[in-house]
N, C-alpha and C positions, 0 to 999 in steps of 0.2 A: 105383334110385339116381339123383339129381338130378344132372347134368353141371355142371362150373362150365365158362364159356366167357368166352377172354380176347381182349379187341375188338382187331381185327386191327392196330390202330395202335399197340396196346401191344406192350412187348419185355419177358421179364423175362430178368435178368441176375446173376448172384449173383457175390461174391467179386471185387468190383470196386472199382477209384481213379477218383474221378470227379476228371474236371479241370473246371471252371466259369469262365464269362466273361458278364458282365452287359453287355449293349448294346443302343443304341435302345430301355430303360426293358425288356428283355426276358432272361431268364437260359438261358442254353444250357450243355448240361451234355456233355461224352462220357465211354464206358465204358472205360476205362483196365485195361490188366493190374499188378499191383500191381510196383515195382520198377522198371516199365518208364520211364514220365514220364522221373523223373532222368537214364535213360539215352537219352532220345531229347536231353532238352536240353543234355545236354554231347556229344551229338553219337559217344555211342559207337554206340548204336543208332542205324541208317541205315531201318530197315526200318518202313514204318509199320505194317504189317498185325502186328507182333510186338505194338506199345505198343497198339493197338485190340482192342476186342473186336469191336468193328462198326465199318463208316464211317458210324453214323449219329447224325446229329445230336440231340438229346434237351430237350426242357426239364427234366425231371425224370427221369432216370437210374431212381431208386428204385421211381419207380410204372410204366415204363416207357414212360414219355408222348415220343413224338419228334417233332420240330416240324415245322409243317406247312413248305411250300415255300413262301408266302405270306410268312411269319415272318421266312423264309434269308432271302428277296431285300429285304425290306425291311430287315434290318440288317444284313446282310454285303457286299449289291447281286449276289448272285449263289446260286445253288443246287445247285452242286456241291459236295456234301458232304464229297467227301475233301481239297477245299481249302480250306473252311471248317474239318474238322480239326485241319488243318496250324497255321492260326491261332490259333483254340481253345485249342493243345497249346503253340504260343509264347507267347499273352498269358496266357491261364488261369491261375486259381488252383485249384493240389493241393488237393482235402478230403479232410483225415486227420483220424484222432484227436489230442485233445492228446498222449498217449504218442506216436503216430507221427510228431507234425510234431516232437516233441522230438529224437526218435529221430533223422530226417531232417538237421534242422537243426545235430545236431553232429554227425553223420559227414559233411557239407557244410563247417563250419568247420574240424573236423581236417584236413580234405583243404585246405581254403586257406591254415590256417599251416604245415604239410608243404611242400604248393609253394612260398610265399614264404622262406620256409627255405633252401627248394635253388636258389629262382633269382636270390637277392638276397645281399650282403653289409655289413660295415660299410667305409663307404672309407676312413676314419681306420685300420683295420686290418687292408684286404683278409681279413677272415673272415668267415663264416658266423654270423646268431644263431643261438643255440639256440632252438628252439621253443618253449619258454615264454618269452624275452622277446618274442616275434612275438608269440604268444597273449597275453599279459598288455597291449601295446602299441595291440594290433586294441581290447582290450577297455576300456583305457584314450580310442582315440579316440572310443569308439562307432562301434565299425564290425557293422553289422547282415546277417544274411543274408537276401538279395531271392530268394524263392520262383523267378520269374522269370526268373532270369539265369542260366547254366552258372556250375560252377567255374570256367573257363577267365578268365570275362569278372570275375569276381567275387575272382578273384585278381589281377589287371589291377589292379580298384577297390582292392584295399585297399593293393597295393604304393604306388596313388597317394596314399591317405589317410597313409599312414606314413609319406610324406617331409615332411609337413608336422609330423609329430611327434617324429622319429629321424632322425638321418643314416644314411641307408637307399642303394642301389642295384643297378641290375642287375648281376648275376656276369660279368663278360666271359671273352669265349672268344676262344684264342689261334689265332690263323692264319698259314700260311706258304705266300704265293703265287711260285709261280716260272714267267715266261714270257720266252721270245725275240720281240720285235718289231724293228720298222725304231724309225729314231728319230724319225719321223714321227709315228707311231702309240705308240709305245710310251709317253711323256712322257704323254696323253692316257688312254691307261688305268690309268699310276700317278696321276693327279691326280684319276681319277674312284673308284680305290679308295681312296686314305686320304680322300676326304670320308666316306665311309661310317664308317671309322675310327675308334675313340675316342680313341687313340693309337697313333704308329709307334714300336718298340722297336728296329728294323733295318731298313737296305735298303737294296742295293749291285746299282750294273750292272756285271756282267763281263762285256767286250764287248757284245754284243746282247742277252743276257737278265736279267732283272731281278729278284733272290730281294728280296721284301720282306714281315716279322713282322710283324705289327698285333694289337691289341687289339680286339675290337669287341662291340655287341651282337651275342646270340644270335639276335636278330629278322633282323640285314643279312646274317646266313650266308649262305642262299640269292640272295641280289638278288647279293651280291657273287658267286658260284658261279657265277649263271648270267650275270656278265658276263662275268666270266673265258673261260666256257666260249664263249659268243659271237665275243666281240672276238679271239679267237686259235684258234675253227672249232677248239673241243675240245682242242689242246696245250696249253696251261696247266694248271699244277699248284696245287689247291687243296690244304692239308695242317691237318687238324686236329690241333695238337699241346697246349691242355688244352682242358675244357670249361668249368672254373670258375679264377677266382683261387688262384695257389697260393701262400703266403706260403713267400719265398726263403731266408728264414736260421732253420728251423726246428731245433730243439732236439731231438736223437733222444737219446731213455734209453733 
């Protein structure tokens, strides 16, 4: 019986997501675990060797052709494969099937009007949309999904696409800071926390320390946290008391 023999430059691969990136008139392709992609670009997968089948680079994934070093350097300017990768895996386009990129592209949208839902309100009536006006909204701007971009980033884009459609905003979270300073100091770190501020609701010095409520984004949590915790060498009191708008004069049946 006749041997078949596979030239050593070939790889084969079966049951794989190729990701693909055309550059310098040349197409490079990597062997993807199916599922994985998504998860390396929103960042839940940390691991590359999870999303990889190989670190190798490929023109043609399918026939198992992988590119010479020649290739790397003249269109990436380098020939380390696992950082060529990395790149690849950021700029690259997912090839699926039509069912799959359908598949893909509404469980990517569901997940970004769910998040704009939970982290946005109307200000006219500090509530919440419901998820079909968001959905109906996103679809009324034209708002499309970028293969390319995480959730993360793509929920960012469309909160920003919707203020020019709906009166739309961030949900503010309620904080209550309480610190003892000199009065030196202290005037100087309540004038650098309410910048941060959306609004102050309260804030009173008794004696030397200083309890003051504010409104703010959920973005300045942390800056304002870690000044806190700086300026007053960890005594100050950060206090999360809501995380969303709570409308005050609600009707209970």
């Amino acid at each position: 019986m006749s041997k078949i023999f596979t030239p050593t430059n070939q790889i084969r691969l079966t049951n794989v997501a190729v990701v693909r990136l055309k550059k310098a008139g040349k197409r490079f392709e990597l062997a993807c675990y199916k599922n994985k992609v998504l998860s390396w670009r929103n960042n839940v997968e940390k691991d590359i060797d999870e999303v990889l089948q190989t670190h190798t680079v490929f023109t043609n994934v399918s026939k198992g052709q992988a590119a010479k070093k020649e290739e790397l350097l003249k269109a990436f300017g380098k020939t380390d494969e696992t950082e060529i990768c990395r790149e690849i895996l950021s700029k690259g386009e997912l090839q699926v099937s039509e069912k799959e990129r359908h598949s893909v592209m509404d469980t990517q949208m569901n997940s970004i009007i769910n998040s704009v839902a939970a982290l946005c309100v109307n200000p006219e009536t500090r509530r919440p949309y419901p998820s079909t006006i968001i959905e109906k909204s996103l679809k009324d701007a034209h708002f499309s999904i970028k293969p390319n971009r995480n959730t993360k980033q793509q929920t960012l884009d469309a909160i920003k696409l919707l203020k020019t459609h709906m009166p739309i905003e961030r949900s503010r979270m309620k904080i209550r800071i309480t610190f003892a300073a000199k009065k030196d100091s202290g005037p100087k770190l309540e004038e650098s926390i309410v910048k941060m501020a959306a609004s102050v609701e309260h804030e009173e010095w008794i004696e030397s320390t200083l309890q003051i409520t504010i409104f703010i984004d959920p973005g300045n949590y942390r800056a304002i946290d870690d000044l806190v915790r700086n300026e007053t060498k960890g005594k100050g009191l950060v206090e999360l008391l809501e995380l969303k708008d709570v409308v005050e004069a609600e009707e209970i049946f």
